[in-house]
C-alpha positions as CSV (number, residue, x, y, z in Angstrom):
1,X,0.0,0.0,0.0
2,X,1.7,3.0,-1.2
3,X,2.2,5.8,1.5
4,X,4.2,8.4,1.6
5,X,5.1,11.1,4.5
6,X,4.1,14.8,2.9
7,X,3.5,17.9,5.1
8,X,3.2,16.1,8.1
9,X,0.5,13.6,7.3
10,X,0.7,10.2,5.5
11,X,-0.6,10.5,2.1
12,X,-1.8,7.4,0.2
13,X,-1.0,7.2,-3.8
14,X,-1.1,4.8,-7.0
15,X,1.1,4.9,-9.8
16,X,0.4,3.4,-13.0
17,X,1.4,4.0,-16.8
18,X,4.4,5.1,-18.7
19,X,5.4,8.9,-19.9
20,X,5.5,12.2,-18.2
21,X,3.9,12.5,-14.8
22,X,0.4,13.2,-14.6
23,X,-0.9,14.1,-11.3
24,X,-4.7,13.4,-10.9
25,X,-6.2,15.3,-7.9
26,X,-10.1,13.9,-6.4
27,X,-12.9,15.8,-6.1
28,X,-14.9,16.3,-2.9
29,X,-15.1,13.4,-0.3
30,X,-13.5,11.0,-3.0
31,X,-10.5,9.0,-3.0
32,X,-8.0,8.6,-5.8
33,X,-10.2,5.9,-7.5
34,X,-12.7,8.6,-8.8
35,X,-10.4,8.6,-12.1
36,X,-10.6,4.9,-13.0
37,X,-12.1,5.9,-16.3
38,X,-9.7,8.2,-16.6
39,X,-7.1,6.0,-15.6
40,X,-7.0,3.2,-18.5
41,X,-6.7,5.7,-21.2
42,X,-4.0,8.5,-19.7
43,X,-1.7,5.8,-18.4
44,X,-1.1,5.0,-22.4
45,X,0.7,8.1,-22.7
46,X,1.4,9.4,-19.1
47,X,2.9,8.3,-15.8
48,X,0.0,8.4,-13.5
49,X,0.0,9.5,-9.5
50,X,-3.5,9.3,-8.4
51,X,-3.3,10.5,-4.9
52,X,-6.2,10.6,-2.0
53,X,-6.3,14.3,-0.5
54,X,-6.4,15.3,3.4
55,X,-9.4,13.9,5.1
56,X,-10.5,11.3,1.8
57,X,-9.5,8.3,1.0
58,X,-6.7,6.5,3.2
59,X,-4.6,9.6,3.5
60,X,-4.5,11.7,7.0
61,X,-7.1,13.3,8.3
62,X,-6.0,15.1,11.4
63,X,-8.1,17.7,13.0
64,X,-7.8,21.2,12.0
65,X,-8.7,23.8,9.3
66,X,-8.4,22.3,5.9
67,X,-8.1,25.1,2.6
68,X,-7.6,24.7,-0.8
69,X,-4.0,26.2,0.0
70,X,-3.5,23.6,2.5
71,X,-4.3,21.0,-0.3
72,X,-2.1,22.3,-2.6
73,X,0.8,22.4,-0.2
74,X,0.2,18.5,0.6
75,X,0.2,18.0,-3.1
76,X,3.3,19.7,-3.5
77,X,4.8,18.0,-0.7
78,X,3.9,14.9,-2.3
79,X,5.5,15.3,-5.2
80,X,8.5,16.4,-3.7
81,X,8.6,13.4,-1.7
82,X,7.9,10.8,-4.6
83,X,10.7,12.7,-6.7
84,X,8.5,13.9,-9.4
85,X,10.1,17.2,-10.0
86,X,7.5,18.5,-12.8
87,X,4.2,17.3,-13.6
88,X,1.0,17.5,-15.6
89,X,-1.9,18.5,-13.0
90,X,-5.1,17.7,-13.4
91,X,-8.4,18.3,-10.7
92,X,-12.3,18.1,-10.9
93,X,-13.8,20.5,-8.7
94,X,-12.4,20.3,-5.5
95,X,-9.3,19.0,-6.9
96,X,-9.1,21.5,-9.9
97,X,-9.6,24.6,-6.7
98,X,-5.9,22.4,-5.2
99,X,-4.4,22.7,-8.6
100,X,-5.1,26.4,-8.9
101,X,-3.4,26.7,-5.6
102,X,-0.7,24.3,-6.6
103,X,-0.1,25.9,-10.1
104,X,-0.1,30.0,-8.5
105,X,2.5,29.3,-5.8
106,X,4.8,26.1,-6.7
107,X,4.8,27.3,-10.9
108,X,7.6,24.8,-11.3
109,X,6.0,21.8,-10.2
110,X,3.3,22.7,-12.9
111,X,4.1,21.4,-16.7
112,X,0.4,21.9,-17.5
113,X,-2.7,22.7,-16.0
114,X,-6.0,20.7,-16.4
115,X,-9.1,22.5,-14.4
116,X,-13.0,20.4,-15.0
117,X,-16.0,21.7,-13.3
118,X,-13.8,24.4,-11.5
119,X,-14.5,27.6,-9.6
120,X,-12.5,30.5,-8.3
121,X,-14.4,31.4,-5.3
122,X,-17.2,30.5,-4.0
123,X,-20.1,32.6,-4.6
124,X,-23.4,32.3,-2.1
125,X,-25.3,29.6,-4.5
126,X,-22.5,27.0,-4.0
127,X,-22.2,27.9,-0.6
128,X,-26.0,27.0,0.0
129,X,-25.3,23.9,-2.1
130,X,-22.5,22.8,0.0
131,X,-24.0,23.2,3.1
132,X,-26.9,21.0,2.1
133,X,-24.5,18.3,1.5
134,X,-23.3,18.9,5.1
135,X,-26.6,18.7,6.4
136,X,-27.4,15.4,4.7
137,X,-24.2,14.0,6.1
138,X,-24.8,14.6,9.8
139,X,-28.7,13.9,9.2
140,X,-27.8,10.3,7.4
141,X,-24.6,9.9,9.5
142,X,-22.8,8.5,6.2
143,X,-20.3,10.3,3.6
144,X,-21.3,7.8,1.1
145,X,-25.1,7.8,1.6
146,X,-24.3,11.6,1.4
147,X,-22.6,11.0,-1.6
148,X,-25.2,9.1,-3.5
149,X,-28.2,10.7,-2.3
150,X,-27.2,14.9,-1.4
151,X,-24.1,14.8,-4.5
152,X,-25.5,12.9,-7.7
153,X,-28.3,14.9,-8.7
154,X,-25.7,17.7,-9.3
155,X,-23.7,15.5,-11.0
156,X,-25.5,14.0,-13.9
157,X,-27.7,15.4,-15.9
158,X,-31.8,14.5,-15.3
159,X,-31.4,12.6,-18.7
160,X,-29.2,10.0,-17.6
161,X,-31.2,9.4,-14.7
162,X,-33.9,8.5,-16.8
163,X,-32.4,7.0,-19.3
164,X,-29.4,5.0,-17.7
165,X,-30.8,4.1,-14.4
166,X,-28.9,0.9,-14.1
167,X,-25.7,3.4,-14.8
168,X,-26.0,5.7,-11.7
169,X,-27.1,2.3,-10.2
170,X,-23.6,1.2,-10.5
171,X,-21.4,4.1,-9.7
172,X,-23.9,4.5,-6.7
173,X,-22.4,0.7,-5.8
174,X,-18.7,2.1,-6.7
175,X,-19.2,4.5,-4.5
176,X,-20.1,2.5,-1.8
177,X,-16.8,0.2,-2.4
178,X,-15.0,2.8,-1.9
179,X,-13.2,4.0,1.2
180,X,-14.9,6.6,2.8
181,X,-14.5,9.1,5.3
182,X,-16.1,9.8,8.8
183,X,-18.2,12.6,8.7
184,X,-16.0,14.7,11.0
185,X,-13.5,14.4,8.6
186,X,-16.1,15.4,5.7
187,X,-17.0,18.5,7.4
188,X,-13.4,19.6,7.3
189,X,-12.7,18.9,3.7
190,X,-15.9,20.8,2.8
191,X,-15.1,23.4,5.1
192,X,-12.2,24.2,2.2
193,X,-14.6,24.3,-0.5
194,X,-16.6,27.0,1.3
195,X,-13.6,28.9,2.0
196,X,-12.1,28.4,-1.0
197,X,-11.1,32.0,-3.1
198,X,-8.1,31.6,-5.4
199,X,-8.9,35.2,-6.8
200,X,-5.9,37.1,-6.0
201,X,-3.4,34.3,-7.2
202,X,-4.5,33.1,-10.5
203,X,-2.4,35.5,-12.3
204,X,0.8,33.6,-11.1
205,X,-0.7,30.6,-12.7
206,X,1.9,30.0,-15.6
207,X,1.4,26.5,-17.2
208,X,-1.0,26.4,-20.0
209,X,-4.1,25.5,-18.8
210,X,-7.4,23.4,-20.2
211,X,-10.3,24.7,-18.0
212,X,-13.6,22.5,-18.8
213,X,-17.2,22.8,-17.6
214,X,-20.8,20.8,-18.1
215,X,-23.3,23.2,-20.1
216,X,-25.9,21.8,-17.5
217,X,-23.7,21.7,-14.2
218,X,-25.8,24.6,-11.5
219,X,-23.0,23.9,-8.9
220,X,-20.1,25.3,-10.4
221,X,-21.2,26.8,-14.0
222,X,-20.2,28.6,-16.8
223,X,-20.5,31.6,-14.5
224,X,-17.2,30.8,-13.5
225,X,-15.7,30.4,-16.9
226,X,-15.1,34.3,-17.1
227,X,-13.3,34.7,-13.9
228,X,-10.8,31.7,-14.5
229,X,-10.3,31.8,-18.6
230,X,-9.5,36.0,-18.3
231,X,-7.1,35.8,-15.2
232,X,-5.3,32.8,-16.5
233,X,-3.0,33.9,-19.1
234,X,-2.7,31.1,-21.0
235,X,-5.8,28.9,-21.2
236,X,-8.1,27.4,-23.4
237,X,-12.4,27.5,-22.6
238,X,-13.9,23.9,-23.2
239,X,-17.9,23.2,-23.1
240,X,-19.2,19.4,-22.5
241,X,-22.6,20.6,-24.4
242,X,-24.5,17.2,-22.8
243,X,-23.0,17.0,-19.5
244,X,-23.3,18.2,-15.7
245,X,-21.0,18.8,-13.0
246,X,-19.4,15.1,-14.3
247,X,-18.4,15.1,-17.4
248,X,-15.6,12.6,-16.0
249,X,-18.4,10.1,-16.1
250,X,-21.3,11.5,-18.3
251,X,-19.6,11.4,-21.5
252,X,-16.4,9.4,-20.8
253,X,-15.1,9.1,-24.3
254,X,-15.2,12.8,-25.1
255,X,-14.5,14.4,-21.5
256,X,-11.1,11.6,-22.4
257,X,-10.5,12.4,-25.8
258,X,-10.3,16.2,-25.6
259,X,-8.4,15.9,-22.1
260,X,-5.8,13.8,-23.5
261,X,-5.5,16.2,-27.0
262,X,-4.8,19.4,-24.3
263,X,-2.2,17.0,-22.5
264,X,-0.4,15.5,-25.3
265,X,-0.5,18.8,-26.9
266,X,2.0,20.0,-24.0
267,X,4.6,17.3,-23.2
268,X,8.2,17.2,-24.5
């Protein structure tokens, strides 16, 4: 089981592929599995470090004040740690907020910069939506009933509820074979999404950057687009026209294909 000692907790890690490193951060409450469709097709062309954040997963979770900053620094720990000296980043919403972080202060580490369903600061409409997820988590006293029944209806798109029932069906079951974390620990990593406000630092940003959203993700929308694609310098606007806040899952062959063209585009 691969663990490694980074900014004073014990963060857990996978590595598979051949290429440049890739560094896949995990969105809210997930661990570093939420990429396994990901996974199969980067790891043709790219190292891959798929890495649970503070409080997810099988990484740390010590008490305290968790921030997108502190993320980043635990990232960038990491990848000191595991020797990777430069590296592709790439985060869906909570982990694209880290790579922001990661990107602005530790440009180095930072070949290229991959942001999906991505926000700069949180604005009062995600606030309200992430604080119903909290409530659902100490009402239900379970992250991963939280998961399946507060997080998946922003996730997908009311067509593939009704028309791929047996789908959400089974990523409801991945879920649930997933580690998960106590809600304590929930609480704090969430407390970093409400928190989080990168505004000030995304001019710093100096890898080239693919920032990516679902036409019908509510959560974290095209109203962000703006903000993120006219503060970072050199970035590229891309619209999943049939997709919500998971395009990672909704429309897995072209969320891959069009990741993998900005990627490939950028190593050497």
């Amino acid at each position: 089981m691969p663990l490694v000692q980074a900014n004073n907790i014990e963060i857990y890690y996978e590595v598979t592929g051949e290429g440049e490193p890739l560094v896949l951060i995990p969105y809210l409450a997930a661990d570093q599995a939420c990429y396994a469709f990901q996974v199969a097709d980067y790891a043709k062309h790219f190292t891959c470090y798929t890495v649970d954040l503070r409080g997810a997963g099988l990484s740390g979770k010590p008490d305290g004040t968790y921030t997108t900053e502190l993320f980043a620094d635990d990232v960038a720990a990491f990848m000191h740690a595991t020797g990777i000296q430069s590296a592709h980043v790439s985060g869906v919403s909570l982990g694209a907020a880290t790579g922001m972080w990661l990107a602005a202060k530790y440009p180095a580490l930072v070949k290229s910069l991959s942001l999906h369903s991505a926000w700069h600061a949180t604005d009062p409409y995600l606030r309200a939506v992430v604080e119903i997820w909290r409530t659902i988590a100490r009402a239900l006293d379970s992250v991963t009933d939280m998961v399946i029944e507060g997080i998946f209806p922003y996730c997908f798109t009311p067509e593939l509820y009704a028309a791929k029932p047996e789908y959400i069906d089974s990523l409801a079951d991945f879920v649930r074979s997933r580690p998960m974390a106590p809600v304590d620990a929930f609480l704090r990593q969430s407390g970093a999404v409400l928190s989080h406000d990168a505004t000030a630092v995304l001019g710093q940003i100096q890898a080239p950057t693919q920032v990516t959203f679902g036409r019908h993700d509510v959560a974290t929308s095209t109203r962000f687009a703006g903000p993120l694609t006219e503060a970072i310098k050199d970035s590229e606007l891309v619209i999943f026209e049939d997709c919500s806040h998971a395009a990672i899952y909704e429309n897995v062959e072209e969320f891959n294909t069009t990741t993998l063209a900005f990627l490939t585009r950028h190593t050497g």
